[in-house]
C-alpha positions in Angstrom: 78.9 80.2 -47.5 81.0 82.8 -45.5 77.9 84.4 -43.5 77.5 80.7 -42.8 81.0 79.6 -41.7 81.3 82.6 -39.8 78.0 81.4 -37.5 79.6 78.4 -37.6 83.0 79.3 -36.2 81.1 81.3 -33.4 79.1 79.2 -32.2 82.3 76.5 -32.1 83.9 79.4 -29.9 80.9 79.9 -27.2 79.7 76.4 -27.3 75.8 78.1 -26.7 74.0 79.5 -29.7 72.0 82.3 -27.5 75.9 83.1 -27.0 76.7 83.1 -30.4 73.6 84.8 -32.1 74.6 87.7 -29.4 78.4 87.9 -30.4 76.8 87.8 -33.6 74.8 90.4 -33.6 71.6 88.6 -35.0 68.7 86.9 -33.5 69.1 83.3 -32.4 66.6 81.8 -34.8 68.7 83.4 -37.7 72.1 81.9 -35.9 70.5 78.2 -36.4 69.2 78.7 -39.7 72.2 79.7 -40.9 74.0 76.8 -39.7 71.3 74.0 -40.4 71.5 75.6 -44.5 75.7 74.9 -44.0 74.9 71.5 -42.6 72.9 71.2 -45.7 74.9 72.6 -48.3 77.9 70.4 -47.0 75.5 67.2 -46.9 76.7 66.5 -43.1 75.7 66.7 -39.8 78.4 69.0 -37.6 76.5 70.5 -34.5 74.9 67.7 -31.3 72.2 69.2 -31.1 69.3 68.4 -27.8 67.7 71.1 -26.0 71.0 72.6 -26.0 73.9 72.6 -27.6 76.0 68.8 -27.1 79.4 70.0 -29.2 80.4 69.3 -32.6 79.9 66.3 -34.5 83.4 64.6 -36.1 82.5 66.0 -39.4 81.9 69.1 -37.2 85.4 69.5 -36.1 86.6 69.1 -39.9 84.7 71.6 -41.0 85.9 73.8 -37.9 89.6 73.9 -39.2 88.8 74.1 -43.0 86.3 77.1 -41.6 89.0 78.7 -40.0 91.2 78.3 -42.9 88.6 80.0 -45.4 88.0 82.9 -42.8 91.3 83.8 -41.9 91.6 83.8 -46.0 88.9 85.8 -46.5 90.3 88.3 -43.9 93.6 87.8 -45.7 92.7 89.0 -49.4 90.6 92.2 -47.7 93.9 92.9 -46.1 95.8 92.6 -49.2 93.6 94.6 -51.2 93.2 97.1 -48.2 96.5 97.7 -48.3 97.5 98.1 -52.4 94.9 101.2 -51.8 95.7 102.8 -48.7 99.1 101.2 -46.9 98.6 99.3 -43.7 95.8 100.7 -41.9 93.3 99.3 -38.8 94.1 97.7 -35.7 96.7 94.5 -35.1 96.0 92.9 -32.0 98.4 91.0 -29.9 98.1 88.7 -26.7 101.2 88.7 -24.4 101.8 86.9 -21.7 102.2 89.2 -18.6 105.9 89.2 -18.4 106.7 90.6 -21.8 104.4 93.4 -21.4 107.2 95.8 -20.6 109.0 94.6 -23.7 105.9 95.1 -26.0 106.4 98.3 -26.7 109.9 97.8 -28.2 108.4 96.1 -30.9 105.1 98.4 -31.3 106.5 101.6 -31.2 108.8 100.9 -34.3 105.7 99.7 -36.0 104.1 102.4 -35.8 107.0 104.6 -37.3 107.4 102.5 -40.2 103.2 102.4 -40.4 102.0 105.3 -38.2 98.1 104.7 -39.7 98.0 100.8 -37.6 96.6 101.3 -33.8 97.0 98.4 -31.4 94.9 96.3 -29.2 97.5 94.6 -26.6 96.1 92.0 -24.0 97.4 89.9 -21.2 97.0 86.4 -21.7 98.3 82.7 -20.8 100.4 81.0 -23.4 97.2 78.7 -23.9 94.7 81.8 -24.0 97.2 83.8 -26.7 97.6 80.0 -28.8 93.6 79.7 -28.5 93.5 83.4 -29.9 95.6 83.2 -32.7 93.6 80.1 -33.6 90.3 81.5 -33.4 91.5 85.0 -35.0 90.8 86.9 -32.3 95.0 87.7 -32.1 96.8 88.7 -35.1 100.1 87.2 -33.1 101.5 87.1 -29.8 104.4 87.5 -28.1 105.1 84.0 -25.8 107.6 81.8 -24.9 109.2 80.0 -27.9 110.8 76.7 -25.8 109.3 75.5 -23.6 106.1 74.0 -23.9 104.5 72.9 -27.6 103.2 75.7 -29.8 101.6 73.8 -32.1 101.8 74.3 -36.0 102.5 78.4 -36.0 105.6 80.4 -36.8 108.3 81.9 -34.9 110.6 84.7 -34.1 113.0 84.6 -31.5 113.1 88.5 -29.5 114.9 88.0 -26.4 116.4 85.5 -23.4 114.5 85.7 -20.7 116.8 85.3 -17.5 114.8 85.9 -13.6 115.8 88.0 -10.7 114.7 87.8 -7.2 112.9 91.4 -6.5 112.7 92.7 -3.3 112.5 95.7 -1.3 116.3 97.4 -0.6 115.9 96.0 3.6 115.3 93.1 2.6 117.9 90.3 4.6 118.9 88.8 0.6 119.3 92.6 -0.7 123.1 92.9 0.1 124.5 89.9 -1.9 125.3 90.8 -5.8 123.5 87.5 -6.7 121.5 84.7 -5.2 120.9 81.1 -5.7 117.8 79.4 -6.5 117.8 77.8 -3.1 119.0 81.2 -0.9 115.0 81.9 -1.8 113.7 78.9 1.0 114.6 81.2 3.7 111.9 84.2 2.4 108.1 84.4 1.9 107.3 84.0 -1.9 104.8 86.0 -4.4 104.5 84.3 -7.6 101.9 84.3 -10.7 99.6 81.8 -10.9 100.0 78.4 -11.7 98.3 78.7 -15.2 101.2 81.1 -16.3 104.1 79.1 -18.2 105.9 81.7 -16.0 105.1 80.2 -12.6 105.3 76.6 -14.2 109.0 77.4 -15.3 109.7 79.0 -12.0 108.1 76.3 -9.7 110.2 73.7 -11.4 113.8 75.8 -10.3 112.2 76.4 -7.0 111.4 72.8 -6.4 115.0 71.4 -8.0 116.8 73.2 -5.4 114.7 72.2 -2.9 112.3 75.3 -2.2 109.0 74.5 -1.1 106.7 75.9 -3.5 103.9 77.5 -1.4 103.7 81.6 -2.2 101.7 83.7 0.0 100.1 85.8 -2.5 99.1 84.4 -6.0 97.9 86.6 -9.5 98.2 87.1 -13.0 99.3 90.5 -12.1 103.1 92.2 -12.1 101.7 95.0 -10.7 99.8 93.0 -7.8 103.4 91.0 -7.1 105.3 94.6 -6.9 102.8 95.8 -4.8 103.0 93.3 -2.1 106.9 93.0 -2.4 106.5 96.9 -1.6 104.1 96.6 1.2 105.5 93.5 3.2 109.1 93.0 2.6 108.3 89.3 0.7 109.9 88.5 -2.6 108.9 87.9 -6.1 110.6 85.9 -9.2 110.4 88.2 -12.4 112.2 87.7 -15.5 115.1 90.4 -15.8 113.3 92.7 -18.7 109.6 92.5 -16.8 111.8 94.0 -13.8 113.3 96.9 -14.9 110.1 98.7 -15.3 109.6 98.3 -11.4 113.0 99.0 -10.2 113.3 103.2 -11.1 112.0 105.2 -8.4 111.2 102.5 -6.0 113.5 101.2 -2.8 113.5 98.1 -4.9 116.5 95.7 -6.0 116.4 92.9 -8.4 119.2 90.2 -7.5 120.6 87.7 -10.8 119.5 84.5 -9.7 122.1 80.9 -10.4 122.2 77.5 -10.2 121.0 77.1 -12.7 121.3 80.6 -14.7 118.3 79.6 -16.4 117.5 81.1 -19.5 113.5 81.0 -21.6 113.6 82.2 -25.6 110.9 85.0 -25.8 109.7 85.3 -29.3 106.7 86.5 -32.0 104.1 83.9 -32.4 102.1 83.9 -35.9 99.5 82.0 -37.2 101.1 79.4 -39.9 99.8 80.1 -43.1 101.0 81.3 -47.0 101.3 83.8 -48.0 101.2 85.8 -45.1 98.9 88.9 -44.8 100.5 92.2 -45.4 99.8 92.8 -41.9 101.9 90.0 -40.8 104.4 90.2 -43.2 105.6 93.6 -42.0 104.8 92.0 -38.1 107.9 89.3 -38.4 109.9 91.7 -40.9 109.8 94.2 -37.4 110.3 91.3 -35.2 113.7 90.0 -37.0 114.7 93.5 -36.3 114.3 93.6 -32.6 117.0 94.6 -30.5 117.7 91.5 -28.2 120.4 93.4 -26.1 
């Protein structure tokens, strides 16, 4: 039944069972077998099948979240058991969106103190690729923005406010006032991340309430591509304050408080909801509650 679910939960993920069988590692033939014996163990019909694959049938999509359920408990109890023997050990994986990157290591670096066997896997990701990754287990957790968009049914830990600076090169015209307002920024050219970034949402929406036209020269789901052309041309980019101070050391670069409004995002740990918690997980959010929000 688990070898079964498992096909099943990878082929829900690539939607294409030559896709599946590969991520698989088996042959295609043995992919479909092993989901036609689930559909007839569970006495229901949960894949459209035609000369490809159609989606999931309604029955499908139930099975989908109870498979997810039995996987992720499956994974759960190895942990457990991993752990009574040997202490945390493997890899935890995270997906952060691209402006907590700089703050990620705050929280894996006193990890691995308190477990110095754990590695990490850390990747860049949307708020809605790091939700679809926790979902599909391919995140332990994430680190995300806690407030303003729905999360769905997952638990919390707030790290940090997130505040934005205007970042520009030390010439630059706006580089001589202490702060700036939201609408001093209609007079420069703009790089900002890309629209699917909650980032570039939240920032487009103070942009456009002071009146700023929201057309930036350069768009990415890259800091380092923003800084880079701030550097190059004398525009400016919108960072929060944390994801700027990387940047700032060593380069002619200032980063200028930006008001009305002062707006301010809750950064947080994401988790998947579920009790108990892995071991894993636990020790995750007991690190998390410790961070240092200063």
């Amino acid at each position: 039944m688990i070898e079964r679910l498992e096909a099943f939960l990878a082929l829900a993920k690539a939607r294409h069972f030559g896709r599946a069988a590969e991520a698989m590692g088996v042959t295609q033939p043995t992919l479909s077998a092993a989901i036609r014996q689930l559909e007839d163990q569970l006495g229901v019909m949960l894949v459209r099948r035609g000369s490809r694959f159609q989606g999931l049938t309604p029955e499908g999509e139930r099975v989908l979240d109870w498979a997810r359920r039995i996987s992720g408990d499956v994974k759960g109890m190895k942990e457990e058991l991993r752990a009574a023997r040997e202490g945390l050990t493997g890899v935890l994986r995270l997906a952060v969106i691209p402006t907590a990157l700089g703050a990620v290591a705050q929280l894996t670096s006193r990890f691995s103190a308190a477990h110095p066997r754990m590695r990490f896997s850390i990747r860049s990701a949307t708020t809605t690729q790091l939700l679809a990754a926790i979902e599909d287990h391919e995140a332990d957790a994430g680190i995300g923005y806690l407030d303003n968009e729905p999360l769905g049914r997952v638990v919390t830990v707030p790290l940090y406010t997130e505040r934005y600076v205007a970042v520009m090169r030390a010439d630059a015209p706006l580089a001589d006032r202490d702060r700036l307002r939201w609408g001093d920024l209609a007079q420069v050219e703009l790089c900002l991340l890309t629209p699917d970034m909650q980032n570039r949402r939240i920032i487009a929406g103070h942009l456009r309430a002071a009146g700023v036209e929201v057309a930036p020269k350069v768009e990415t789901n890259s800091t380092i591509v923003l800084i880079s052309h701030v550097l190059a041309t004398g525009w400016v980019t919108i960072l929060p304050e944390r994801g700027a101070a990387i940047f700032l050391e060593g380069q002619p670069l200032v980063a200028r408080p930006l008001t009305a409004p002062d707006a301010a995002h809750e950064i947080g740990l994401i988790a998947p909801w579920r009790e108990p918690h892995t071991p894993l997980l636990t020790a995750l959010l007991a690190e998390a509650r410790r961070f240092d929000k200063s």
